[in-house]
Backbone as a chain_set.jsonl record, in Angstrom:
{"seq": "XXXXXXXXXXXXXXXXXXXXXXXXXXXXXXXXXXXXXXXXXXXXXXXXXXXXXXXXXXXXXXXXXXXXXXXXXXXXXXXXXXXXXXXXXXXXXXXXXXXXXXXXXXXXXXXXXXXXXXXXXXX", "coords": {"N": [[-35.35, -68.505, -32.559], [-32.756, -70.806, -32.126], [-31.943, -72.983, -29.583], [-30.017, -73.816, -26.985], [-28.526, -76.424, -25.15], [-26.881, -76.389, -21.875], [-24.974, -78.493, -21.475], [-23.997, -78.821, -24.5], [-23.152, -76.228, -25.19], [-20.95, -76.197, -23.867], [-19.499, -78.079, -25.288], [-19.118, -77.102, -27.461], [-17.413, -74.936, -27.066], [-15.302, -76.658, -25.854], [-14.409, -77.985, -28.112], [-13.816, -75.903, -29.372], [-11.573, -74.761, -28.521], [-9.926, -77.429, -28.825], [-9.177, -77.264, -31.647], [-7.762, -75.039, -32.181], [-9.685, -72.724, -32.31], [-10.774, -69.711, -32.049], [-12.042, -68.158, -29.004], [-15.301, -68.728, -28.38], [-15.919, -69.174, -31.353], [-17.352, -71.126, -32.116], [-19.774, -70.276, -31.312], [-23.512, -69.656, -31.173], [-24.588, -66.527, -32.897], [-25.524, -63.758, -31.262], [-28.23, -60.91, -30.44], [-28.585, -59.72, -28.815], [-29.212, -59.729, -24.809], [-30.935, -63.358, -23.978], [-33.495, -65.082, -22.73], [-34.409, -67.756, -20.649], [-34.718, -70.49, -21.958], [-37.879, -71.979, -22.379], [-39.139, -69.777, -21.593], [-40.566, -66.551, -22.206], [-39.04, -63.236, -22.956], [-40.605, -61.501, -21.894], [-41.713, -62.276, -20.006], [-39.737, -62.075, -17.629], [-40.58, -59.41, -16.528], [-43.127, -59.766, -15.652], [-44.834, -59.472, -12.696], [-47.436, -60.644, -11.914], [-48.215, -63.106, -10.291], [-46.737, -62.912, -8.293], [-46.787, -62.849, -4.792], [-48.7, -60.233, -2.827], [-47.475, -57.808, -1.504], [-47.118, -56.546, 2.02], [-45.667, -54.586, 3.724], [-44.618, -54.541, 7.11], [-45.667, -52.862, 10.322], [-43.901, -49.704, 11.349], [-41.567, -50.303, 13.996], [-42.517, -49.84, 17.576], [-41.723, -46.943, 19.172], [-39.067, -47.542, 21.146], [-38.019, -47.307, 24.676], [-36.166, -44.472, 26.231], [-33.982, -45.064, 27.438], [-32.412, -47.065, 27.555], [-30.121, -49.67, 27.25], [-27.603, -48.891, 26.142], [-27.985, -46.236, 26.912], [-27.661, -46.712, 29.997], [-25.31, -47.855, 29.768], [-23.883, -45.438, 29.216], [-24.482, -43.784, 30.981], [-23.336, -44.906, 32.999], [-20.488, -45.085, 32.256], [-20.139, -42.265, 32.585], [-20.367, -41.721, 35.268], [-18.159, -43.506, 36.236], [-16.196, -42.105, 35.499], [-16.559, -39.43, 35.988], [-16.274, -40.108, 38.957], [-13.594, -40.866, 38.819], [-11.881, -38.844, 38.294], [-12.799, -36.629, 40.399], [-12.83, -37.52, 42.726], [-11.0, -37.623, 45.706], [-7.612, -38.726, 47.167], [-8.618, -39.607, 50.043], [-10.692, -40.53, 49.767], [-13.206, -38.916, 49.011], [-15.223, -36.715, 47.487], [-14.187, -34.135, 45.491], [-15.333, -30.823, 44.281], [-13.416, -29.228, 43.342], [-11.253, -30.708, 43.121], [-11.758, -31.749, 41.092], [-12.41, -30.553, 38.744], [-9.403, -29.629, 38.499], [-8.699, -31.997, 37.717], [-10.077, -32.757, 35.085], [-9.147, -30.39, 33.43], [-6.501, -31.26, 33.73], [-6.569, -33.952, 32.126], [-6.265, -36.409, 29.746], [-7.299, -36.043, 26.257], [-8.649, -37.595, 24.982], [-9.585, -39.203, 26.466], [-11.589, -37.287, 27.863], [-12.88, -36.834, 25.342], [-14.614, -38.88, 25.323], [-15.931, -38.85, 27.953], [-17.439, -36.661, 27.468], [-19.08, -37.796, 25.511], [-20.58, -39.498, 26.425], [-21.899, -38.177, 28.1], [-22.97, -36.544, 26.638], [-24.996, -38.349, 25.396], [-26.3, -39.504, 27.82], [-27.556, -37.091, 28.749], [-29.597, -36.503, 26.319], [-31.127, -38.036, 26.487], [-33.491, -37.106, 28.08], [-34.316, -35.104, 26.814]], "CA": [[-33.955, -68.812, -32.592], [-31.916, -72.077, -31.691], [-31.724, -72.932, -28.464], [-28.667, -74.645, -26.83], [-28.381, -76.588, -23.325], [-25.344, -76.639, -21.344], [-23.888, -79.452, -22.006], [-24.286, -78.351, -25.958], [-22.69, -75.075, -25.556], [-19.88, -76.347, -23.165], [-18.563, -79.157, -25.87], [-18.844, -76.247, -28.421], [-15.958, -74.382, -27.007], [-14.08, -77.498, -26.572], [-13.918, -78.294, -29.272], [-12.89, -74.865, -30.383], [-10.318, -74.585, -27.901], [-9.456, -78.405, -29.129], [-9.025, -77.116, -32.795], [-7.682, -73.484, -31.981], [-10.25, -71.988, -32.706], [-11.143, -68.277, -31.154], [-13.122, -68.021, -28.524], [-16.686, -68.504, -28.868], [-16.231, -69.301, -32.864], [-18.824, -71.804, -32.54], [-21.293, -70.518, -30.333], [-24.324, -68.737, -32.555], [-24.585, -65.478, -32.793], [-27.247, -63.381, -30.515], [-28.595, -60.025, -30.734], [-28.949, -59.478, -27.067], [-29.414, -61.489, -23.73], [-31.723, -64.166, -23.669], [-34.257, -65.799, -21.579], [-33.477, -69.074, -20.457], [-35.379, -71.618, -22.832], [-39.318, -72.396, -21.86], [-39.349, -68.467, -20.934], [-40.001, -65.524, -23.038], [-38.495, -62.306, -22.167], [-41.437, -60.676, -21.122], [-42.144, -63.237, -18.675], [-39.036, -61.282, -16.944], [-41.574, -58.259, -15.959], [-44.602, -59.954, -14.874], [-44.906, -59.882, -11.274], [-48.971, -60.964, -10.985], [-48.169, -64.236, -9.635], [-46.337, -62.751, -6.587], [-47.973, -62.614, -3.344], [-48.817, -59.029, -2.402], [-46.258, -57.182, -0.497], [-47.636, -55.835, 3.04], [-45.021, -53.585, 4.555], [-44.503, -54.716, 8.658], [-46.086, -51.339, 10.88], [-43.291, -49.1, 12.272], [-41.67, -50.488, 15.469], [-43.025, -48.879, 18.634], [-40.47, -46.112, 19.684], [-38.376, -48.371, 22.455], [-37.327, -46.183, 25.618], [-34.986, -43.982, 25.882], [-33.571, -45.082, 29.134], [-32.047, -48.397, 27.578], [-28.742, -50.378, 27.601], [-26.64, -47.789, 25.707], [-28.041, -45.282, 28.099], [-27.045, -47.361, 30.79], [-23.879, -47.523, 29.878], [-23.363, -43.84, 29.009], [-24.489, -43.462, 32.742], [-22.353, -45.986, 34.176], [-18.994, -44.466, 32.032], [-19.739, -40.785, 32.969], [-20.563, -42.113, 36.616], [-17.07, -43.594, 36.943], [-15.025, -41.209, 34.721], [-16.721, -38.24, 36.899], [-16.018, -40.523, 40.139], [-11.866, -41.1, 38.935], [-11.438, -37.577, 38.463], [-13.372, -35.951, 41.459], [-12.869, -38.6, 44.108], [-9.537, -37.382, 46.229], [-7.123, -40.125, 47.697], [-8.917, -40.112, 50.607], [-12.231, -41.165, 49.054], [-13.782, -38.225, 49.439], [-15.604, -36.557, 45.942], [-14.351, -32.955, 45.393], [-15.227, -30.626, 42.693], [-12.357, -28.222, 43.139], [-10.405, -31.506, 42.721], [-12.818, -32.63, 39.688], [-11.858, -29.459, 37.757], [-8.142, -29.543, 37.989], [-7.969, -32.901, 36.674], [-10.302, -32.781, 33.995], [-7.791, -29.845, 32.898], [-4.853, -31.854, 32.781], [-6.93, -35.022, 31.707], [-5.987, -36.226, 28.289], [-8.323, -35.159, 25.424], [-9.289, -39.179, 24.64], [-10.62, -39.119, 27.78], [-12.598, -35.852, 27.752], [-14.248, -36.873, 24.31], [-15.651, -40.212, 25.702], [-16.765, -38.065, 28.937], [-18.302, -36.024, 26.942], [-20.025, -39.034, 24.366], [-21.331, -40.045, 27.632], [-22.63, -36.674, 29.047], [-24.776, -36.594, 25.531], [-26.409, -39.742, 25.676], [-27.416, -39.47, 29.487], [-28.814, -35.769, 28.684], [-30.218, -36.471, 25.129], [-32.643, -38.751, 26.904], [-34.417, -36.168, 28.661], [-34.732, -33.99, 25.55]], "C": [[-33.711, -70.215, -32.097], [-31.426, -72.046, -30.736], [-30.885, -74.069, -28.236], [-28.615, -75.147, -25.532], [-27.03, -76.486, -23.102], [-24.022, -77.201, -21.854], [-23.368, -79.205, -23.439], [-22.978, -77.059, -26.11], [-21.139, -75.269, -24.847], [-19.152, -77.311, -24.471], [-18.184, -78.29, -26.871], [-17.719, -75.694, -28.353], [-14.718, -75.006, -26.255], [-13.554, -77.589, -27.001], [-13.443, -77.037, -30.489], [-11.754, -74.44, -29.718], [-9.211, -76.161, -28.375], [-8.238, -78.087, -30.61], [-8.097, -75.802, -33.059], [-8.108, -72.393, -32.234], [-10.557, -70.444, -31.623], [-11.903, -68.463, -30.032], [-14.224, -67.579, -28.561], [-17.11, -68.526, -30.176], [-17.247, -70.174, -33.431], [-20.013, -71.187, -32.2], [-22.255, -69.31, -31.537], [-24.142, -68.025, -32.128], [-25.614, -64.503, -32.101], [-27.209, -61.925, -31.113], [-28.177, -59.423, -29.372], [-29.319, -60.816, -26.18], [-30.885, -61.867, -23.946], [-32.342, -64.763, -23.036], [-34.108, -67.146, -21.992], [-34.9, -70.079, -21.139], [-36.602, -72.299, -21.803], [-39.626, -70.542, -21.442], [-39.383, -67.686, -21.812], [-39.643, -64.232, -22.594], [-39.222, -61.739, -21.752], [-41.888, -61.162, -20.077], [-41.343, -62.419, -17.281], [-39.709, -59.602, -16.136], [-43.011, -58.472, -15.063], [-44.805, -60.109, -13.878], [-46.396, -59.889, -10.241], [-48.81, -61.789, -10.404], [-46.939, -63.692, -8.48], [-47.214, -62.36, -5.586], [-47.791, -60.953, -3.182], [-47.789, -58.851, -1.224], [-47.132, -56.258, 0.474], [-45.966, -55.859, 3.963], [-45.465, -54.393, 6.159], [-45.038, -53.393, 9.212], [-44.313, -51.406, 11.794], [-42.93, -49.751, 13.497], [-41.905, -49.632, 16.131], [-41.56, -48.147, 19.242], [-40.149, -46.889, 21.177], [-37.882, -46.855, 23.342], [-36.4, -45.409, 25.695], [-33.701, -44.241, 27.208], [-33.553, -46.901, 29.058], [-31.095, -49.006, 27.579], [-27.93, -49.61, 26.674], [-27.24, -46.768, 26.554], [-27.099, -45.271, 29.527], [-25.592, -47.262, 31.173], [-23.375, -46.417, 29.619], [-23.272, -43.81, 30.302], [-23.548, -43.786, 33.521], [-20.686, -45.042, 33.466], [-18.818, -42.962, 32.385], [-19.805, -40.873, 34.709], [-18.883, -42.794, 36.737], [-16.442, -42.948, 36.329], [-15.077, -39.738, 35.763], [-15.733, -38.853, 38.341], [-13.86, -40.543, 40.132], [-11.839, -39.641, 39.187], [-11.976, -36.827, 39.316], [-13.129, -36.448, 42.648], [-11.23, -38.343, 44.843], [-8.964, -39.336, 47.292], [-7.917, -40.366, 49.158], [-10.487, -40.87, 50.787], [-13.427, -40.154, 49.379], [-14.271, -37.206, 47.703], [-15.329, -34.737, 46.185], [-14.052, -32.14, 44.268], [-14.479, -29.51, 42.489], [-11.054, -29.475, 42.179], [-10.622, -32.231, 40.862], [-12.104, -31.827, 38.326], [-10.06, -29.649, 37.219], [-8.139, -30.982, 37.773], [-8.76, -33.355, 35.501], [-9.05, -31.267, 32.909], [-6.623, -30.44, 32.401], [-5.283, -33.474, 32.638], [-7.102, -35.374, 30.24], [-7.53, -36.472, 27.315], [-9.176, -36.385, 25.237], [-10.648, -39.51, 25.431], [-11.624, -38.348, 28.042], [-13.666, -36.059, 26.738], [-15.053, -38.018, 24.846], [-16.376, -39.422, 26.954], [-17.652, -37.449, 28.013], [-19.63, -36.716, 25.923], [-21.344, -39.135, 25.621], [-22.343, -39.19, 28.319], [-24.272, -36.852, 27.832], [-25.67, -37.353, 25.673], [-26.617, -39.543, 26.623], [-28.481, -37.865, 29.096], [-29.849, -36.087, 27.686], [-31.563, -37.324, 25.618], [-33.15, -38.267, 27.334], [-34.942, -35.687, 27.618], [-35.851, -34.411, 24.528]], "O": [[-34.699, -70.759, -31.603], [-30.477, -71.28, -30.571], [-30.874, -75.078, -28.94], [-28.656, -74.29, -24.65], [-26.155, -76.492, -23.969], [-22.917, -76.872, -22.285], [-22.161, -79.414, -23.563], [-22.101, -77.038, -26.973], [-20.214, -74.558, -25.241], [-17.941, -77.091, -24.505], [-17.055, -78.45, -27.334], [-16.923, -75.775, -29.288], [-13.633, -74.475, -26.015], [-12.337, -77.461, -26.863], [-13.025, -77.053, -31.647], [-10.936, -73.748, -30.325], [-7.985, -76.092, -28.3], [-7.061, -78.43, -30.712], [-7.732, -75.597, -34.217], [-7.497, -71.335, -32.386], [-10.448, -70.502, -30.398], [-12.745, -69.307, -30.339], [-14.471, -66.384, -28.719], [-18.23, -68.125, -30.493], [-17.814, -70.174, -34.523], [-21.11, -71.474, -32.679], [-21.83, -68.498, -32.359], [-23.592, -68.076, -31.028], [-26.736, -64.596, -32.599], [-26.443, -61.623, -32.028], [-27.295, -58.575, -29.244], [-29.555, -62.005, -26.397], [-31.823, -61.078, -24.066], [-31.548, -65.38, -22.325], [-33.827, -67.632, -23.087], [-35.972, -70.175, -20.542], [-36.389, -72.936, -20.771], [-40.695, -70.375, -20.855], [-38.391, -67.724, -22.541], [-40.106, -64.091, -21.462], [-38.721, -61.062, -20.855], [-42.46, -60.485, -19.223], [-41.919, -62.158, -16.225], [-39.114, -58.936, -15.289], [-43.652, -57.792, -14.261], [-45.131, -61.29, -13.756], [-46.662, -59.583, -9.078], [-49.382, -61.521, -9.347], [-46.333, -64.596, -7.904], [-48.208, -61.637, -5.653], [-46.687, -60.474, -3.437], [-47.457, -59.61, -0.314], [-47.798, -55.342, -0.008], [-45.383, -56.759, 4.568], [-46.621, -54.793, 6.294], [-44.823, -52.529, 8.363], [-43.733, -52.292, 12.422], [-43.882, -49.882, 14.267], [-41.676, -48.499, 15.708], [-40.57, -48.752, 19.654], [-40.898, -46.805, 22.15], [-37.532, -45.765, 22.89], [-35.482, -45.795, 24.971], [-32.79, -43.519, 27.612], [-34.112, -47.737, 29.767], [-30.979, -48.926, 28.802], [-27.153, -50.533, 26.427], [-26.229, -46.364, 27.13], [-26.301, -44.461, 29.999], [-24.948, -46.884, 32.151], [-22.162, -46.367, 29.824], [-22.177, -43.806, 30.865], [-23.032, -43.188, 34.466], [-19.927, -44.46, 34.241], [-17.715, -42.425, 32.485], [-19.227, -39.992, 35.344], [-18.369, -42.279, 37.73], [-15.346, -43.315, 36.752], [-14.103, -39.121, 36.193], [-14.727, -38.265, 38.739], [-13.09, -40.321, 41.066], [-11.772, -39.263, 40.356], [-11.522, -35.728, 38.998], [-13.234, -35.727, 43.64], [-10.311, -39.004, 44.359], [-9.508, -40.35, 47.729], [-7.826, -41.547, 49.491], [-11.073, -41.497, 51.67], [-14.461, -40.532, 49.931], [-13.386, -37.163, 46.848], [-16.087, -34.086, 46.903], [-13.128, -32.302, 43.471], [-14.761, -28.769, 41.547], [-10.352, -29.295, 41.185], [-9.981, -32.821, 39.992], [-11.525, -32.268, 37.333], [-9.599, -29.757, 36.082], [-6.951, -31.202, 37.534], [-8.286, -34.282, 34.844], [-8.388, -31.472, 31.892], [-5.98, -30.344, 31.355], [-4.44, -34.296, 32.995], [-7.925, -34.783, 29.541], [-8.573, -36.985, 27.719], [-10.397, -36.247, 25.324], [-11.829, -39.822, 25.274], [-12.638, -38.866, 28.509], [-14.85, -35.749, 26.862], [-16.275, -37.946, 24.722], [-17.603, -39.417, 26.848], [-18.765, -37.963, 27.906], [-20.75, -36.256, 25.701], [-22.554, -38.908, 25.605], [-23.356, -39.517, 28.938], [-25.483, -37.058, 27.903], [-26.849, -37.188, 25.988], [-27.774, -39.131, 26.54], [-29.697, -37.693, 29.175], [-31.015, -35.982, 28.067], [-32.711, -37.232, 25.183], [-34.17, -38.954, 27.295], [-36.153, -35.85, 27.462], [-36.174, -33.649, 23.617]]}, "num_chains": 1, "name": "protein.A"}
């Protein structure tokens, strides 16, 4: 077939937008897409000339007792401490109870986010 560069195919529908012609009334006609000139389409499959692909190994399972842990610990450590700790700074779990009771639900699910991750690391 007849191959066309850029510049070639760009003045083509210029000059058919110049003339009023349709769009694309010059440009030839194909069958299907084409590989880009010096290339034949099967060239598009051949992938001997790539370097061999070696896969990285597995990272090593990191601790479980790491900075999202941490901070689970640290938010169930002061969420326990607000709600258990009486005004006179004293931690009681009669007191702990009745105000996780009337402690709003927002609050209860992040206690609870927090409870998982600190336990789940044992498990």
């Amino acid at each position: 077939g007849k191959s066309f560069d850029m510049e070639k195919i760009y003045k083509l529908g210029f000059e058919d937008a110049k003339d009023g012609n349709d769009f694309g009334a010059s440009l030839p006609k194909t069958t299907g897409p084409s590989a880009p000139r010096g290339t034949s389409a099967a060239a598009d499959t051949n992938f001997d000339d790539l370097p061999p692909f070696h896969p990285s190994p597995p990272a090593a399972k990191e601790s479980q007792f790491g900075f999202t842990w941490a901070m689970s610990a640290f938010g169930l450590f002061r969420g326990v401490k607000e709600l258990g700790v009486t005004p006179d700074g004293r931690f009681d779990p009669q007191f702990l109870v009745a105000n996780v009771k009337g402690a709003p639900p927002l609050k209860l699910a992040l206690l609870g986010f927090c409870l998982y991750r600190v336990v789940s690391a044992f498990m």
